[in-house]
C-alpha positions as CSV (number, residue, x, y, z in Angstrom):
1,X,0.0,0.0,0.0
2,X,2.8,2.2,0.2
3,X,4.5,1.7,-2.8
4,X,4.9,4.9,-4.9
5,X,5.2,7.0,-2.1
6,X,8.0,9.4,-1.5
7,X,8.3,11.2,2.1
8,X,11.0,14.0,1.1
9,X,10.8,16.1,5.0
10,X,8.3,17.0,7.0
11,X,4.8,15.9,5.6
12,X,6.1,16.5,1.8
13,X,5.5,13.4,-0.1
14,X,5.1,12.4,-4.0
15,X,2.8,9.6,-5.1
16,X,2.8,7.7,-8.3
17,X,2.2,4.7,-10.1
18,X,4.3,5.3,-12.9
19,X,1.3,7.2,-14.6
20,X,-0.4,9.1,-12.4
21,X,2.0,11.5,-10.1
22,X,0.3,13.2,-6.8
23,X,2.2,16.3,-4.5
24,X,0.9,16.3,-1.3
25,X,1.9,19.6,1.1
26,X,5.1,19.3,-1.6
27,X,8.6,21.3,0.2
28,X,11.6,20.7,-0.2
29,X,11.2,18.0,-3.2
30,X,14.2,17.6,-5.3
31,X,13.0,15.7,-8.5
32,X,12.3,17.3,-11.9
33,X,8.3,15.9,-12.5
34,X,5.0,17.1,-13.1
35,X,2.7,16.7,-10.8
36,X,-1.2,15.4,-12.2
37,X,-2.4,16.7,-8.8
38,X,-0.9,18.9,-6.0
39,X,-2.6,18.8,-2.3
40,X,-1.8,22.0,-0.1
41,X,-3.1,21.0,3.7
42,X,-2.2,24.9,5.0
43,X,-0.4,28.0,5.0
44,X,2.5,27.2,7.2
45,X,5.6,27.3,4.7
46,X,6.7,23.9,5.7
47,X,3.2,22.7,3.9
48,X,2.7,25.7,1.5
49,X,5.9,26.1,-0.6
50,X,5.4,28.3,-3.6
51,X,8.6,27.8,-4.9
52,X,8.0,23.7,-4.8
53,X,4.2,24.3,-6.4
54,X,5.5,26.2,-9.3
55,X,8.6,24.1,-9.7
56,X,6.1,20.8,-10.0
57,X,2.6,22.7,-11.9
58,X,2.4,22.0,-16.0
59,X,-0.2,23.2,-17.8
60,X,-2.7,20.3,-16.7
61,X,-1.7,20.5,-12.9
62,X,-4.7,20.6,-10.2
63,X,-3.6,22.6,-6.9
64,X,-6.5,21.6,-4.2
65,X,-5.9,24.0,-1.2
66,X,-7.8,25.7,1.4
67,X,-9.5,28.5,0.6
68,X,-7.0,31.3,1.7
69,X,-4.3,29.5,0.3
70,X,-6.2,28.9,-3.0
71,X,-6.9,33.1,-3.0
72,X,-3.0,33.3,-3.9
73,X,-2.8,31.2,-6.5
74,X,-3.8,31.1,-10.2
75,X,-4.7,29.4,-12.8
76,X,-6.0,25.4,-12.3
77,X,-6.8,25.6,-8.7
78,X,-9.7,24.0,-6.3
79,X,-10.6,25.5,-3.0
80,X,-11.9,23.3,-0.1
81,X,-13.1,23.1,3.0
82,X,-13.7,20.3,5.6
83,X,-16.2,18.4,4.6
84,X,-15.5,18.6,0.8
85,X,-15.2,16.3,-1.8
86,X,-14.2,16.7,-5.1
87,X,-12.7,14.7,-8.2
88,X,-8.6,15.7,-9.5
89,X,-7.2,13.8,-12.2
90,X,-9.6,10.9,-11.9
91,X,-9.6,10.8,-8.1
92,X,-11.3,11.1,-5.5
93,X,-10.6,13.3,-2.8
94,X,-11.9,14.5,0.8
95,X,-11.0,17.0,3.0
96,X,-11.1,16.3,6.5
97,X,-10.8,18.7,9.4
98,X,-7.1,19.5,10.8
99,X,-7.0,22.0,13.7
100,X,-5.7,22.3,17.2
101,X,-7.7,21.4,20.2
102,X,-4.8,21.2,22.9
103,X,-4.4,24.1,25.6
104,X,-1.4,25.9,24.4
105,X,-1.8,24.6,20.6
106,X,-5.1,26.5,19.6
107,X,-3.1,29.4,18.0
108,X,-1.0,27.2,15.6
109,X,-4.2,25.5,13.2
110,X,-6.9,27.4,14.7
111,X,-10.2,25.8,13.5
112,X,-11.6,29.0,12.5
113,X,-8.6,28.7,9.8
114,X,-10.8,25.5,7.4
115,X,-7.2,24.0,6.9
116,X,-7.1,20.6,5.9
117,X,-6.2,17.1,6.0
118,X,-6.9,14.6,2.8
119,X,-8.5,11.3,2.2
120,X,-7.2,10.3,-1.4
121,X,-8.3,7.0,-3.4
122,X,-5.1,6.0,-4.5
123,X,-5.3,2.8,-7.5
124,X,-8.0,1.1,-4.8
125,X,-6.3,2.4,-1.5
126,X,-7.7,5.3,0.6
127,X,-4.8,7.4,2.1
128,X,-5.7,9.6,5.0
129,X,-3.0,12.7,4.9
130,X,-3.6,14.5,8.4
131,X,-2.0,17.6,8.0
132,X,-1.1,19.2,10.9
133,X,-3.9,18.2,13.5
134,X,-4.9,17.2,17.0
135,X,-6.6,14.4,17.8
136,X,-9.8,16.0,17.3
137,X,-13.5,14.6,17.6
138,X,-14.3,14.6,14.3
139,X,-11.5,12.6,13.2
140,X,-12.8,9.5,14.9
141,X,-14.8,8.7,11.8
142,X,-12.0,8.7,9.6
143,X,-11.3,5.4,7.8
144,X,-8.8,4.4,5.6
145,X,-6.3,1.9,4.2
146,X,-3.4,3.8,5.1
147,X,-2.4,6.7,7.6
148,X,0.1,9.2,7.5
149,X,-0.2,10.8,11.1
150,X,1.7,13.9,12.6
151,X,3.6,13.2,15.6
152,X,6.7,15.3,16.6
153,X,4.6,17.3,18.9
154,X,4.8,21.1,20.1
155,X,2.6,21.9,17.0
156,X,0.5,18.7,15.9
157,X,-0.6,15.7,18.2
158,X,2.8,13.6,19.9
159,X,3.7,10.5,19.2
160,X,1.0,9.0,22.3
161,X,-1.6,11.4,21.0
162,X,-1.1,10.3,17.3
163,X,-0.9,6.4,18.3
164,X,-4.4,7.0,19.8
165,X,-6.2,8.7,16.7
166,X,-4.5,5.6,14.4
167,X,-6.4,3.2,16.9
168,X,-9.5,5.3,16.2
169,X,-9.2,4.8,12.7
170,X,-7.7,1.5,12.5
171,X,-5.8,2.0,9.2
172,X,-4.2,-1.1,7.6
173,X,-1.1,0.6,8.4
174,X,0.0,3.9,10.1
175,X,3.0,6.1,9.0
176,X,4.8,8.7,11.3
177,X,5.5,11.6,10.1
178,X,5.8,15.8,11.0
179,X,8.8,14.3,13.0
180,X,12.7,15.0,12.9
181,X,12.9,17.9,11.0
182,X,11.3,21.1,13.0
183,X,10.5,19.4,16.1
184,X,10.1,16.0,17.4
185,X,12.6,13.6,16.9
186,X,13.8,10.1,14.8
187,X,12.8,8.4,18.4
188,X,9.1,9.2,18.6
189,X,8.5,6.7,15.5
190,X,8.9,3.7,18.5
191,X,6.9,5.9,20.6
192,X,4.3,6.1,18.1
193,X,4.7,2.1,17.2
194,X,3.8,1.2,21.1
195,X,1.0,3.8,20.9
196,X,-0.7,2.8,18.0
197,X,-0.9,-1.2,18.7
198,X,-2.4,-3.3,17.6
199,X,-1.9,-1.3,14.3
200,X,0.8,-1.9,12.3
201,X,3.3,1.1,11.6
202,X,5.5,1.3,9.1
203,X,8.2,4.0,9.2
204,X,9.6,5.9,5.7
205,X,12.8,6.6,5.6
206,X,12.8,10.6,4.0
207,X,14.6,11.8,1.6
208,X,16.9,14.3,3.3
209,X,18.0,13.1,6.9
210,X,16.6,13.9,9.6
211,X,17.8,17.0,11.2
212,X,17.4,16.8,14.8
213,X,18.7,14.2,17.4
């Protein structure tokens, strides 16, 4: 389930099956390719690179973003909110809700904000992209094949909270990331692997190195 994923930093990754090629909160990617479809989740620059959307738009590209990101940007571009589905490049895609509910975290993703995590149909699979949330109430009713979950803390869930929401969902398989970079560190992952179980975790190995001990 995750093969054609690419986890560059962060929560950048690419997705493709060799025809198909899907950017999802794209920074820092290194790789000359066009992207079919490019997910923004919010406006933080870690998520929201303009320099990495323009490097990886063609003249086809789809840029799905919340709508005060999507304000910014021109040409082919689809504003959400949580709660909206639409169709990219012959896929389906959800946004889900992504904010902070923590005292002391409220100000980073307010909710007030609409930012935005993803549920993708990916060649059969549904891939839930969390963005940068809390474990929030609403997220409870997620479900999906796969999970890619913040955890490195400070600004999104930790590695306990994050093992918690992927036993709400119960994903086929969960995948840390938000870790190792800006905060959190290459340690959390077995946090977040006790935390989740029962479900499985699998752990990418990104790109550039991690960047913090």
């Amino acid at each position: 389930m995750l093969t054609g994923f690419t986890w560059f930093v962060q929560s950048s990754y690419l997705w493709t099956d060799g025809e198909l090629v899907v950017a999802i909160d794209p920074w820092r990617i290194d790789r000359e390719v066009i992207a079919d479809a490019i997910f923004i989740t919010h406006a933080h620059f870690d998520h929201y690179s303009p320099e990495d959307v323009e490097r990886l738009r063609g003249r086809d590209t789809t840029v799905v973003a919340p709508h005060d990101i999507a304000r910014e940007l021109r040409g082919n571009v689809t504003a959400v909110a949580p709660g909206d589905v639409v169709r990219v490049a012959g896929m389906r895609a959800e946004a889900v809700p992504a904010y902070n509910a923590v005292e002391g975290r409220r100000d980073f993703h307010p909710r007030r904000n609409g930012w935005v995590g993803y549920l993708l149909d990916l060649n059969g699979a549904t891939c839930y992209h969390a963005g940068d949330t809390d474990h929030v109430p609403e997220l409870d009713a997620v479900r999906a094949d796969v999970g890619f979950l913040p955890i490195g803390g400070t600004f999104t869930m930790g590695p306990d909270e994050a093992g918690g929401l992927a036993r709400a969902i119960g994903p086929r398989v969960a995948v840390p990331m938000h870790y190792g970079f800006l905060v959190g560190s290459p340690s959390d992952a077995a946090r977040f692997r006790a935390a989740a179980a029962p479900v499985a975790v699998a752990e990418l190995e990104p790109v550039h190195p991690f960047e913090r001990d």
